[in-house]
N, CA, C and O atoms as a GROMACS GRO file, in nm:
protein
  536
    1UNK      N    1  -2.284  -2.233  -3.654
    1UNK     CA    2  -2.160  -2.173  -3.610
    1UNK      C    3  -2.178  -2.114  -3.471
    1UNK      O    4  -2.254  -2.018  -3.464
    2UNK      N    5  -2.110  -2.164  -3.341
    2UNK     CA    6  -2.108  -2.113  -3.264
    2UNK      C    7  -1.977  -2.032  -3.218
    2UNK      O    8  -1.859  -2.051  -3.250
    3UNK      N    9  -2.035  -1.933  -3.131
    3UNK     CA   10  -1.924  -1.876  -3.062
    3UNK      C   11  -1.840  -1.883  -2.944
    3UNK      O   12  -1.880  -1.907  -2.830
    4UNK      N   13  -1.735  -1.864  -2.974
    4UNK     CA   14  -1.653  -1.890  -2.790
    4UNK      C   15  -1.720  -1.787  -2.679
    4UNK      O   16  -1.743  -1.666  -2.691
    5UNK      N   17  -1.741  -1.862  -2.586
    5UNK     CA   18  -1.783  -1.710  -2.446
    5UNK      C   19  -1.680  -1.636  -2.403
    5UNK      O   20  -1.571  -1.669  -2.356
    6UNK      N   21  -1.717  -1.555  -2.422
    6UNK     CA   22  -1.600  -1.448  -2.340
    6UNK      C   23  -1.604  -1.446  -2.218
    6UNK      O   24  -1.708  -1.454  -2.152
    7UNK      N   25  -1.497  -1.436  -2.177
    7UNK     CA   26  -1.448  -1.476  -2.050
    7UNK      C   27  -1.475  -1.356  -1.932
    7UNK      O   28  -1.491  -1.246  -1.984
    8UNK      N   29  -1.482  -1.354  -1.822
    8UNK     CA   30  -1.501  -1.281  -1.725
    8UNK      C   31  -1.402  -1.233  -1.695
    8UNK      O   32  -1.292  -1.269  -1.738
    9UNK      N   33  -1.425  -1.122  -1.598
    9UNK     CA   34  -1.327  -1.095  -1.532
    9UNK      C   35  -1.232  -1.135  -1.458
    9UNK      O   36  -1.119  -1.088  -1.474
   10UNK      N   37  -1.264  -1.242  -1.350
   10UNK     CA   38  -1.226  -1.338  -1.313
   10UNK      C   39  -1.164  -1.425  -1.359
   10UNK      O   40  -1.078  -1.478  -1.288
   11UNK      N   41  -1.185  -1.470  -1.498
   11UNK     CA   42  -1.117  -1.570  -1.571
   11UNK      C   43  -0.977  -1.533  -1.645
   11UNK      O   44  -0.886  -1.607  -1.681
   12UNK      N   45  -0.991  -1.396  -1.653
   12UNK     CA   46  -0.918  -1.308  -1.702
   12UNK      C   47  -0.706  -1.290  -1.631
   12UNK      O   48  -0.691  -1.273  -1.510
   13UNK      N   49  -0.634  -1.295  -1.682
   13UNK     CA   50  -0.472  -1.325  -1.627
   13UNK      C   51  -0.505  -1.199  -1.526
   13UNK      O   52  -0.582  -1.105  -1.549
   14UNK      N   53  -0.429  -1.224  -1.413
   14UNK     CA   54  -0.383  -1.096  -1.342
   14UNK      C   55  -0.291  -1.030  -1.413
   14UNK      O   56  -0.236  -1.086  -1.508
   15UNK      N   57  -0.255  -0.871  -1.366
   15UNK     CA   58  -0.168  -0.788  -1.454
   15UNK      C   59  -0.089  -0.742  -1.334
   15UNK      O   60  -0.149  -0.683  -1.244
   16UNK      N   61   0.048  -0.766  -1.323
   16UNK     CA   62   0.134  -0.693  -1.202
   16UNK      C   63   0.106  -0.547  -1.265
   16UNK      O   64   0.068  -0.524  -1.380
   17UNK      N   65   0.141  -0.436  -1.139
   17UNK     CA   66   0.143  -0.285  -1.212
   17UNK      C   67   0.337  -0.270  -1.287
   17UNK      O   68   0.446  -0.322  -1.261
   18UNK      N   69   0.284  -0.168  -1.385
   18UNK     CA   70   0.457  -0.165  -1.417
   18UNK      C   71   0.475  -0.096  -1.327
   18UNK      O   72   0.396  -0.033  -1.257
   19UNK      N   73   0.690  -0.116  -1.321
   19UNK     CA   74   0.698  -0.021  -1.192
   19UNK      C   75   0.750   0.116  -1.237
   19UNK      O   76   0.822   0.132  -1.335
   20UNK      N   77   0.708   0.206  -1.161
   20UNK     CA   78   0.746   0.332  -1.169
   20UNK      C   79   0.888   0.380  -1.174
   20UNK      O   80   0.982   0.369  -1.095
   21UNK      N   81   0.868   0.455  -1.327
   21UNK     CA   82   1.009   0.511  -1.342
   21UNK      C   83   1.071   0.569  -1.231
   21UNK      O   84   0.992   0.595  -1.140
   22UNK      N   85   1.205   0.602  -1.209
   22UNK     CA   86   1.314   0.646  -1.108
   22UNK      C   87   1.260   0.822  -1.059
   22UNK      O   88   1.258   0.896  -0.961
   23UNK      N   89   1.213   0.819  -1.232
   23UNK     CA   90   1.188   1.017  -1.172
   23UNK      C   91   1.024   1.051  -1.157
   23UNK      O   92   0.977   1.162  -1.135
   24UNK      N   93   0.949   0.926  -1.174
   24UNK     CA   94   0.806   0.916  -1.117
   24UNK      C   95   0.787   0.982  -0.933
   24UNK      O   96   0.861   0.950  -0.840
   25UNK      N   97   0.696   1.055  -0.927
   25UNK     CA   98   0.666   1.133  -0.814
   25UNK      C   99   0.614   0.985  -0.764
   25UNK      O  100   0.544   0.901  -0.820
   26UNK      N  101   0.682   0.988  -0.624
   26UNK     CA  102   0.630   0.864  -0.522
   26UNK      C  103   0.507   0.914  -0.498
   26UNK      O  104   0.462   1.025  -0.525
   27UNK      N  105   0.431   0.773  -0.418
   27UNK     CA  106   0.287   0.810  -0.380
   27UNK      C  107   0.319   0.846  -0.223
   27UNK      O  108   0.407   0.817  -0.142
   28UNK      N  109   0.226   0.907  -0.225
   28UNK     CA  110   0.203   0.975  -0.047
   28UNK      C  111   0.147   0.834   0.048
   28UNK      O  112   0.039   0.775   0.037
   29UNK      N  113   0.256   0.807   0.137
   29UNK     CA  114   0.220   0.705   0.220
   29UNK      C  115   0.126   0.738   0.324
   29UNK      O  116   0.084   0.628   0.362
   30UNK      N  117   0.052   0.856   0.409
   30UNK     CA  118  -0.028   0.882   0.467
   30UNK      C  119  -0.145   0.842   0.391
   30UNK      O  120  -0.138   0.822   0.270
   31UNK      N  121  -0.293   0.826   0.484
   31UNK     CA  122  -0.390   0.820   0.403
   31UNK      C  123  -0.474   0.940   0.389
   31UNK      O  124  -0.439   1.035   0.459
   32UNK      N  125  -0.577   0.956   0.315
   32UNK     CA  126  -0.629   1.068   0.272
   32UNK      C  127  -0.762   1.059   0.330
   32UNK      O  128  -0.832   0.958   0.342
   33UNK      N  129  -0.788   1.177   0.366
   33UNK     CA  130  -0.890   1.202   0.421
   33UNK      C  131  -1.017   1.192   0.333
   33UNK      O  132  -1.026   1.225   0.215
   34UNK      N  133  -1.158   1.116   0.447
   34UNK     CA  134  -1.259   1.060   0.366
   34UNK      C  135  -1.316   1.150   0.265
   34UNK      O  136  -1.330   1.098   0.154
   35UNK      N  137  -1.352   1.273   0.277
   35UNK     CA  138  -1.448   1.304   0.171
   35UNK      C  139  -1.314   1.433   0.082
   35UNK      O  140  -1.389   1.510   0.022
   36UNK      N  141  -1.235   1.459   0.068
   36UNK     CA  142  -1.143   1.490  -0.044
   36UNK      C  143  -1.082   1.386  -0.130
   36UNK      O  144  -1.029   1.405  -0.239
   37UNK      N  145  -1.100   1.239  -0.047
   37UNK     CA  146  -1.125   1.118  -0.163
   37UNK      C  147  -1.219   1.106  -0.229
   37UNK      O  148  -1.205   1.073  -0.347
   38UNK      N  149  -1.340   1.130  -0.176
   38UNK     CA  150  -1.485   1.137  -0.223
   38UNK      C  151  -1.472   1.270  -0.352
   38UNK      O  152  -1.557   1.290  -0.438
   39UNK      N  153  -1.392   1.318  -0.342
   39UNK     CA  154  -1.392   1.439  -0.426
   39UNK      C  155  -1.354   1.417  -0.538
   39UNK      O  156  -1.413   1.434  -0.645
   40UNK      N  157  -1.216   1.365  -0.511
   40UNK     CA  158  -1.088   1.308  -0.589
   40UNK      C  159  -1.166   1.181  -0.714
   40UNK      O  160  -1.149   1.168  -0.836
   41UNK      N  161  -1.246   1.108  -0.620
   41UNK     CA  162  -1.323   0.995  -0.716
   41UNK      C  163  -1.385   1.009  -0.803
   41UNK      O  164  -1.368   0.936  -0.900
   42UNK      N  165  -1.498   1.125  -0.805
   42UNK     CA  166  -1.593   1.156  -0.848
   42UNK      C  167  -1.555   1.233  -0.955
   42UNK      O  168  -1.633   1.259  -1.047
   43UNK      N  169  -1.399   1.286  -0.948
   43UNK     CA  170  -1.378   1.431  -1.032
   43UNK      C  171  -1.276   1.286  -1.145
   43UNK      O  172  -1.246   1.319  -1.260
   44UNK      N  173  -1.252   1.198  -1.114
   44UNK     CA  174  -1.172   1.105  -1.187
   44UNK      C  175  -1.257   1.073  -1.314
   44UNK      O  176  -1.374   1.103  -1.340
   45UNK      N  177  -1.163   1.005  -1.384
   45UNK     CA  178  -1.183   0.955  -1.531
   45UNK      C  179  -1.245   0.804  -1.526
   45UNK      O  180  -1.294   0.746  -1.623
   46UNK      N  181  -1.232   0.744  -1.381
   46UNK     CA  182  -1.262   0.631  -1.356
   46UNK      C  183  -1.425   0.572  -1.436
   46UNK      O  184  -1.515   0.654  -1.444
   47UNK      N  185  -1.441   0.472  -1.473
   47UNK     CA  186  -1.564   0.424  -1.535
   47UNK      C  187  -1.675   0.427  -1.441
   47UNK      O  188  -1.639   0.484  -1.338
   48UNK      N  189  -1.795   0.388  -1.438
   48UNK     CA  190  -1.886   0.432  -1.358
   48UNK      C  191  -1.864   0.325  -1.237
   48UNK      O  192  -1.869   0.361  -1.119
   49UNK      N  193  -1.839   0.195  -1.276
   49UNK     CA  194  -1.861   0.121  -1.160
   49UNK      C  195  -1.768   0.077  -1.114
   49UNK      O  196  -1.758  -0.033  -1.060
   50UNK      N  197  -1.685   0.157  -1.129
   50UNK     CA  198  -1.503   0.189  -1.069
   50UNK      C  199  -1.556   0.290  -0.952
   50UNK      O  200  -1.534   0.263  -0.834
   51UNK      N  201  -1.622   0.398  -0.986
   51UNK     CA  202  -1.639   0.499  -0.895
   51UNK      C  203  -1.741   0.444  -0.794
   51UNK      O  204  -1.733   0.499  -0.684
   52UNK      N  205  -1.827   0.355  -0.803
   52UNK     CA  206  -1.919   0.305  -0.776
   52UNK      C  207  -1.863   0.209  -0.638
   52UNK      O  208  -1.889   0.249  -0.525
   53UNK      N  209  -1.816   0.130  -0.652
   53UNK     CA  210  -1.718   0.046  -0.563
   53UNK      C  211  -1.640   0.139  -0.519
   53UNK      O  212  -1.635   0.148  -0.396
   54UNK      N  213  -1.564   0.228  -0.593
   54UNK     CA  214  -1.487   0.342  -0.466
   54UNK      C  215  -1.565   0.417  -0.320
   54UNK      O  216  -1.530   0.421  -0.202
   55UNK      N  217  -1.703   0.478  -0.404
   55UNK     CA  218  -1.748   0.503  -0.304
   55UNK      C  219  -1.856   0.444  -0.202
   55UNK      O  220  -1.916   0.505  -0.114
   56UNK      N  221  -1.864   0.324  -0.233
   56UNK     CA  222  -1.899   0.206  -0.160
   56UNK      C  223  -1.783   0.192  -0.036
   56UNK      O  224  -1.799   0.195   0.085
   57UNK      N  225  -1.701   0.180  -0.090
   57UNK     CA  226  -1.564   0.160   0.021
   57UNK      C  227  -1.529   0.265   0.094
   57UNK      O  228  -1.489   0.243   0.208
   58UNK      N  229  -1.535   0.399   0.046
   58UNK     CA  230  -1.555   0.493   0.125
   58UNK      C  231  -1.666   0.473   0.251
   58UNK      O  232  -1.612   0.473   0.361
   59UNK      N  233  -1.761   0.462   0.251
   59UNK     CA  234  -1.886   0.466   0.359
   59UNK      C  235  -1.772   0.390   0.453
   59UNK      O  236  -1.720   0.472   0.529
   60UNK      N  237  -1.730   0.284   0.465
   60UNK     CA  238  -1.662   0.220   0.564
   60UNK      C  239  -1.503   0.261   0.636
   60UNK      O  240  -1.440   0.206   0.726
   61UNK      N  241  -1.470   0.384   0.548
   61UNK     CA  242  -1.372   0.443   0.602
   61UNK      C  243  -1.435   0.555   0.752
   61UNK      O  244  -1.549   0.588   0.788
   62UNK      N  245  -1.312   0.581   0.801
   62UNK     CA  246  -1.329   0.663   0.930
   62UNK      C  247  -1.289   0.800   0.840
   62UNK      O  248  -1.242   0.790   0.727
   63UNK      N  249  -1.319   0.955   0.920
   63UNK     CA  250  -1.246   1.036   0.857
   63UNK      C  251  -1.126   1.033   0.793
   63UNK      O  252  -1.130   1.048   0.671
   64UNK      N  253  -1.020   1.018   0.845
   64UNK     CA  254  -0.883   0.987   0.798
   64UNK      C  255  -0.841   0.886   0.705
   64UNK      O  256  -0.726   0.880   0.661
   65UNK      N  257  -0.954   0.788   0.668
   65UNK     CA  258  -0.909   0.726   0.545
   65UNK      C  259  -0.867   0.598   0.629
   65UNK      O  260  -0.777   0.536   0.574
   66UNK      N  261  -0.908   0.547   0.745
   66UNK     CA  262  -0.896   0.360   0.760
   66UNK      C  263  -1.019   0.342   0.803
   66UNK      O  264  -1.110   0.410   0.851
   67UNK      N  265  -0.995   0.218   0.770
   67UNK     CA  266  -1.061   0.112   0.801
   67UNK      C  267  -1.090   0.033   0.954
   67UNK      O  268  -1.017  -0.062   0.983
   68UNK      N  269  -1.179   0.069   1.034
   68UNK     CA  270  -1.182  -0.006   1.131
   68UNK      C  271  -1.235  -0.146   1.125
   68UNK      O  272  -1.173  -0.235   1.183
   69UNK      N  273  -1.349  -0.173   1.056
   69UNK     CA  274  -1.348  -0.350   1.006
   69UNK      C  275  -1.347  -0.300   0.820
   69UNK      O  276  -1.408  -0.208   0.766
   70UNK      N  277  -1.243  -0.412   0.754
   70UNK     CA  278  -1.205  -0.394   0.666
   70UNK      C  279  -1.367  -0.479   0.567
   70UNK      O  280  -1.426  -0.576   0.612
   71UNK      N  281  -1.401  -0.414   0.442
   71UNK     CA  282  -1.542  -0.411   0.400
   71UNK      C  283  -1.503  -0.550   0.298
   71UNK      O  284  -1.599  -0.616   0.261
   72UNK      N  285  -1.348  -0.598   0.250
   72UNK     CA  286  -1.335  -0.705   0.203
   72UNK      C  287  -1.436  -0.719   0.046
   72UNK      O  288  -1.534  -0.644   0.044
   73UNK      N  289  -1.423  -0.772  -0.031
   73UNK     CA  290  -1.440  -0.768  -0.145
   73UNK      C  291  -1.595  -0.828  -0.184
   73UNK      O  292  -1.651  -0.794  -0.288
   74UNK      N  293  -1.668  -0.945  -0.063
   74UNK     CA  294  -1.733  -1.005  -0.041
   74UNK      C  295  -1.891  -0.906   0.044
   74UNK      O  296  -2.010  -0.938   0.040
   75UNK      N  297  -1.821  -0.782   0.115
   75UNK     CA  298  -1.871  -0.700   0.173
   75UNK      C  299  -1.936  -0.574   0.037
   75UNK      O  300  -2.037  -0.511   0.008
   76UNK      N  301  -1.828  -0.593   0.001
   76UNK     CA  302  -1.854  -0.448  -0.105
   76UNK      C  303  -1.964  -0.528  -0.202
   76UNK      O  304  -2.070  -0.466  -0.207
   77UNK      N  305  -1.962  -0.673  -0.294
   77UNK     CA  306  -2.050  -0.735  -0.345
   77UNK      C  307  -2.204  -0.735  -0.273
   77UNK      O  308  -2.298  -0.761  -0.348
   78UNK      N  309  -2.225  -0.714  -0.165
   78UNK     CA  310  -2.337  -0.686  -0.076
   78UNK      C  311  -2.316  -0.529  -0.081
   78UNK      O  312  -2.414  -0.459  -0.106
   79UNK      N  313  -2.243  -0.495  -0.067
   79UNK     CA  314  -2.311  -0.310  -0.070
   79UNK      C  315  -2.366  -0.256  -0.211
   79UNK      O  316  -2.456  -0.176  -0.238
   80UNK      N  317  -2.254  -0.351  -0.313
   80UNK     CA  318  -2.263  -0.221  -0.419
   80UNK      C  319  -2.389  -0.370  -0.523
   80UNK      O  320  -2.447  -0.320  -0.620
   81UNK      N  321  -2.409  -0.469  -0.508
   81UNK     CA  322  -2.451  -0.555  -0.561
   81UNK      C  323  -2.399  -0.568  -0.678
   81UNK      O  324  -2.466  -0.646  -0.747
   82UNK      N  325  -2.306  -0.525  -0.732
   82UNK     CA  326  -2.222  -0.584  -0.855
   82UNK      C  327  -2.157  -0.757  -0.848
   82UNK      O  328  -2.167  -0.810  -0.738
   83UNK      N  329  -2.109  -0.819  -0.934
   83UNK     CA  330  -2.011  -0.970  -0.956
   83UNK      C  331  -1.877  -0.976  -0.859
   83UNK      O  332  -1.832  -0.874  -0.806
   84UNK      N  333  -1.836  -1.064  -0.847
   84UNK     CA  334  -1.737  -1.055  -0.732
   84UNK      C  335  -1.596  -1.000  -0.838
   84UNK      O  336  -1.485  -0.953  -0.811
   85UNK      N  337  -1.660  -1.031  -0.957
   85UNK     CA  338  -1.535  -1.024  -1.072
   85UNK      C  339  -1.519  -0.878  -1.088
   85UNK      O  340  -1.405  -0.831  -1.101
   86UNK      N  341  -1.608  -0.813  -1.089
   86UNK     CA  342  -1.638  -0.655  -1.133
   86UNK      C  343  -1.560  -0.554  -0.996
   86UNK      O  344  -1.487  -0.455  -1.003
   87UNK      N  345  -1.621  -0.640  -0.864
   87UNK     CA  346  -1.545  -0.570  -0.735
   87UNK      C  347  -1.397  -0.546  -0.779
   87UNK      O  348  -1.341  -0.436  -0.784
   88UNK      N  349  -1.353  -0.647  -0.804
   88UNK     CA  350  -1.207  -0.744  -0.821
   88UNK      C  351  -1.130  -0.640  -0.915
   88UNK      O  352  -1.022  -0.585  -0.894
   89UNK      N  353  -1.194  -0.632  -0.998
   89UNK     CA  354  -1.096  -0.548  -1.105
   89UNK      C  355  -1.088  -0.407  -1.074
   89UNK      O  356  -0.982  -0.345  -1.084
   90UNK      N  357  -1.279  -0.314  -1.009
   90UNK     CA  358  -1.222  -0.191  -0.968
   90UNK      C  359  -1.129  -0.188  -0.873
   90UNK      O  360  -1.026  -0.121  -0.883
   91UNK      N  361  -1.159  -0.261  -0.770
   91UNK     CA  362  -1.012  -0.279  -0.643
   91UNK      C  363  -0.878  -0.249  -0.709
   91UNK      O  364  -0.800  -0.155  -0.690
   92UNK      N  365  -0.871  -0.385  -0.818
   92UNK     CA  366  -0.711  -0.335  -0.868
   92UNK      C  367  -0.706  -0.233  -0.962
   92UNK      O  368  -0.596  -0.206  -1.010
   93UNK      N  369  -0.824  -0.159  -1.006
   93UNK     CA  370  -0.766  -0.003  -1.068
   93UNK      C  371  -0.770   0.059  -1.006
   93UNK      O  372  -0.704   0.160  -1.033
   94UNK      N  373  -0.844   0.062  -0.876
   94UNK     CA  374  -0.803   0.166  -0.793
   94UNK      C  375  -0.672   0.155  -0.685
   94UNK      O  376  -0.617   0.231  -0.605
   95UNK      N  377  -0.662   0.065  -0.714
   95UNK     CA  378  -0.482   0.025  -0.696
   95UNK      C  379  -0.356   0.025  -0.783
   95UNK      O  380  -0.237   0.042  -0.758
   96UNK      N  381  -0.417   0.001  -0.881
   96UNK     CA  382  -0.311   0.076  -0.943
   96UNK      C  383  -0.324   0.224  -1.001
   96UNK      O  384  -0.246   0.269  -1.085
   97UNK      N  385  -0.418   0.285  -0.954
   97UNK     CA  386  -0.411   0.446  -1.005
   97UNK      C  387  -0.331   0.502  -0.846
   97UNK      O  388  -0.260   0.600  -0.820
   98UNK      N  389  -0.364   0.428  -0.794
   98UNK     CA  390  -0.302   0.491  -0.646
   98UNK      C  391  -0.432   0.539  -0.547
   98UNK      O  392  -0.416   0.540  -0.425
   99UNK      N  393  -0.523   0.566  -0.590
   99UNK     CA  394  -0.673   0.563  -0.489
   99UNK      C  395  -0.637   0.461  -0.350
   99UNK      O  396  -0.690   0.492  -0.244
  100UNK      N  397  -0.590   0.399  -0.354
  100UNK     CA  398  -0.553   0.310  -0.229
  100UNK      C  399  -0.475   0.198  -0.220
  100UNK      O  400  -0.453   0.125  -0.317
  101UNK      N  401  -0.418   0.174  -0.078
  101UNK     CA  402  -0.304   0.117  -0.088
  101UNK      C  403  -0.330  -0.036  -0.001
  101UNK      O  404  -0.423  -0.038   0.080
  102UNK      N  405  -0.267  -0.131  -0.017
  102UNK     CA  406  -0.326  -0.277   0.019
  102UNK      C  407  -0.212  -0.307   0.132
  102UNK      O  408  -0.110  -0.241   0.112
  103UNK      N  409  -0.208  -0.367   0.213
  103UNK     CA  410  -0.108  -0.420   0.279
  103UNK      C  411  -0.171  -0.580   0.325
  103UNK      O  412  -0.280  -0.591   0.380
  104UNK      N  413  -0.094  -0.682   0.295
  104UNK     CA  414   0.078  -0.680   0.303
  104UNK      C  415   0.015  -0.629   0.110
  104UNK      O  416  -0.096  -0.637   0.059
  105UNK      N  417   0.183  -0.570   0.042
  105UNK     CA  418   0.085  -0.530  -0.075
  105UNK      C  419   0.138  -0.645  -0.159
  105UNK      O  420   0.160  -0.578  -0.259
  106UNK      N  421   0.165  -0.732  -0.183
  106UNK     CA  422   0.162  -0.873  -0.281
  106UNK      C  423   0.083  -0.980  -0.227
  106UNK      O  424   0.114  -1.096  -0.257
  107UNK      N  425  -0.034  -0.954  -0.136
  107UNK     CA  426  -0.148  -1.058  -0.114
  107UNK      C  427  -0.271  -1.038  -0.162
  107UNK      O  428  -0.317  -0.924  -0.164
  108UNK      N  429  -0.327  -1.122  -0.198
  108UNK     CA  430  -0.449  -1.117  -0.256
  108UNK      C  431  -0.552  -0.984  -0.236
  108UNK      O  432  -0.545  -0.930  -0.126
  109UNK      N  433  -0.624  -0.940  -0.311
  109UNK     CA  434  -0.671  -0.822  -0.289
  109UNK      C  435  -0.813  -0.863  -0.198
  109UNK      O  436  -0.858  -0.776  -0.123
  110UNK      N  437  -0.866  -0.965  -0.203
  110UNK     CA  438  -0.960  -1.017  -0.120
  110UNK      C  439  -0.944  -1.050   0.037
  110UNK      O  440  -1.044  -1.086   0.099
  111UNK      N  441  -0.816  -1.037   0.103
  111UNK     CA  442  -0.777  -1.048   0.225
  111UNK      C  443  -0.739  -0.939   0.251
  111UNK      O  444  -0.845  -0.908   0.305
  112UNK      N  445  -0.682  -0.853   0.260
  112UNK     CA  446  -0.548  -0.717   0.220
  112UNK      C  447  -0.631  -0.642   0.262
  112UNK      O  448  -0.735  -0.624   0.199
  113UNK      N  449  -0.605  -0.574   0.389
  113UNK     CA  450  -0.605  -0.432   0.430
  113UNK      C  451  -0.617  -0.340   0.372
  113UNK      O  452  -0.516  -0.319   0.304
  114UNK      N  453  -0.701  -0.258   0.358
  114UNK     CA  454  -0.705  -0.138   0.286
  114UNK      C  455  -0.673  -0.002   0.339
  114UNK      O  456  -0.685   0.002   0.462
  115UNK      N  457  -0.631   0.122   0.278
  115UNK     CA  458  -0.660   0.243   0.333
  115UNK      C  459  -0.627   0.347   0.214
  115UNK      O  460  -0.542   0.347   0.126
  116UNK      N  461  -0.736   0.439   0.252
  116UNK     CA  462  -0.724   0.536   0.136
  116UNK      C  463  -0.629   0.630   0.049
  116UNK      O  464  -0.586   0.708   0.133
  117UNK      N  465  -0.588   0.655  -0.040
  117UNK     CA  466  -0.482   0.739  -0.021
  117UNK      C  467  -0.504   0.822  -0.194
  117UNK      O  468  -0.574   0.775  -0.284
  118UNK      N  469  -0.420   0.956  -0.200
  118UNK     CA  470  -0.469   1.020  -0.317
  118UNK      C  471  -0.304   1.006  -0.365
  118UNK      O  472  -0.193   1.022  -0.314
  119UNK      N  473  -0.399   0.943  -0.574
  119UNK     CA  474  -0.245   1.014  -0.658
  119UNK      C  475  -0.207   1.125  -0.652
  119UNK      O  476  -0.302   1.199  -0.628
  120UNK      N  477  -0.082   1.194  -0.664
  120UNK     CA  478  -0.042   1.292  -0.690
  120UNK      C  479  -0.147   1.346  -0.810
  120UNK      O  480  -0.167   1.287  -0.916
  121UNK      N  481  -0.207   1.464  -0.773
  121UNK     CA  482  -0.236   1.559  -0.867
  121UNK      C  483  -0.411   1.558  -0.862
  121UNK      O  484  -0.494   1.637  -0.906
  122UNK      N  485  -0.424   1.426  -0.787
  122UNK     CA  486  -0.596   1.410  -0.786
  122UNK      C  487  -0.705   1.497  -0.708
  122UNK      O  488  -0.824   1.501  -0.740
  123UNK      N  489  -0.639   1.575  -0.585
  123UNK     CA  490  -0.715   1.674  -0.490
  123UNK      C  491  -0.714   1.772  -0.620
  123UNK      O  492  -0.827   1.816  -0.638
  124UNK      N  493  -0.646   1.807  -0.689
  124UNK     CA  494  -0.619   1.948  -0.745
  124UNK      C  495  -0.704   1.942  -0.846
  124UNK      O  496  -0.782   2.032  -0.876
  125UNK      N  497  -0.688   1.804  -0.919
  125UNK     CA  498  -0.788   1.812  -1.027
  125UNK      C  499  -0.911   1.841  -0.991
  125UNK      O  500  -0.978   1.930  -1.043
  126UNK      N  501  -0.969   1.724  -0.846
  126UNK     CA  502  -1.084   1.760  -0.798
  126UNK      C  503  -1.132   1.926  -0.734
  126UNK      O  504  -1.248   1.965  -0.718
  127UNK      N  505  -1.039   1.984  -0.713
  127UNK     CA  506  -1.071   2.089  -0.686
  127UNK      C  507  -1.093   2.213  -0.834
  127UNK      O  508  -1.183   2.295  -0.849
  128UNK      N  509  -0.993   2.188  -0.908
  128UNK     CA  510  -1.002   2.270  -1.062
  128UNK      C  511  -1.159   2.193  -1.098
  128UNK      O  512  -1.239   2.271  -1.151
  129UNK      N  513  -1.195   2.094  -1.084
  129UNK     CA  514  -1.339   2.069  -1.123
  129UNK      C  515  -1.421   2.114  -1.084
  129UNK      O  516  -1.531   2.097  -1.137
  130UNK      N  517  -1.403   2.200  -0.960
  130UNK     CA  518  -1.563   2.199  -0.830
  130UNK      C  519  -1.535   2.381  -0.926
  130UNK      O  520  -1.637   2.447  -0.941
  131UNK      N  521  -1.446   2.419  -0.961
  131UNK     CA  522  -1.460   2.595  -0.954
  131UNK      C  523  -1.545   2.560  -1.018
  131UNK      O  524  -1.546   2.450  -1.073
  132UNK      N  525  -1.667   2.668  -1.027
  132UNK     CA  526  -1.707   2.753  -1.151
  132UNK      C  527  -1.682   2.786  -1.255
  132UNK      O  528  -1.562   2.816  -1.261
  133UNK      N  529  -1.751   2.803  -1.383
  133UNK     CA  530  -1.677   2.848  -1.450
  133UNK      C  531  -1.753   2.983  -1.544
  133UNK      O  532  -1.873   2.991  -1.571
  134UNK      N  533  -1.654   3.074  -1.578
  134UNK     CA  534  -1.724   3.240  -1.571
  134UNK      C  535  -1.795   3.264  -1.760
  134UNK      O  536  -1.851   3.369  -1.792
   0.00000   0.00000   0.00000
């Protein structure tokens, strides 16, 4: 009796994001500055090698959260040495949590511009994480 292989990531359907209800807080179109993203990431619920590829992509941001040569999905597979499939999917959770925003944003996430940007509520959490506690 053999078994079917499970499929990769890669092999896996793309998922459009649902769209945000009418009374959903918009995302902040500015980008966020490099290391209160770095904050924001680390203090997240994100899986390890979600955070892992985030802050891989960070190193290649400027303070302010762009990109002067964009690190591309192929780049980050050389930084972070993970599957191109594994890049692929943290990219799109950190796109769809709102961690960052793609332009043009319905092109492939492997070409697409990046720049940083925070969900609503993620500095704060990261900051309620850094207190102390008595």
């Amino acid at each position: 009796m053999t078994t079917a292989a499970r499929p990769t990531p890669a092999q896996m359907p793309r998922r459009r994001p649902t769209p945000a209800a009418p009374d959903a807080p918009a995302l902040d179109p500015r980008p966020a500055h490099r290391k209160p993203w770095e904050r924001a990431i680390l203090a997240s619920s994100l899986p390890g090698n979600f955070r892992f590829v985030a802050i891989a992509l960070s190193t290649h941001a400027d303070g302010r959260g762009y990109f002067a040569h964009q690190p591309r999905v192929i780049g980050l597979v050389h930084d972070t040495g993970l599957h191109v499939g594994q890049v692929r999917v943290a990219l799109a959770a950190l796109l769809n949590r709102g961690f960052i925003r793609q332009s043009p944003a319905d092109g492939p996430i492997d070409t697409a511009d990046l720049t940083l940007t925070l969900p609503p509520g993620a500095l704060a959490r990261a900051r309620r994480d850094r207190q102390p506690t008595r």
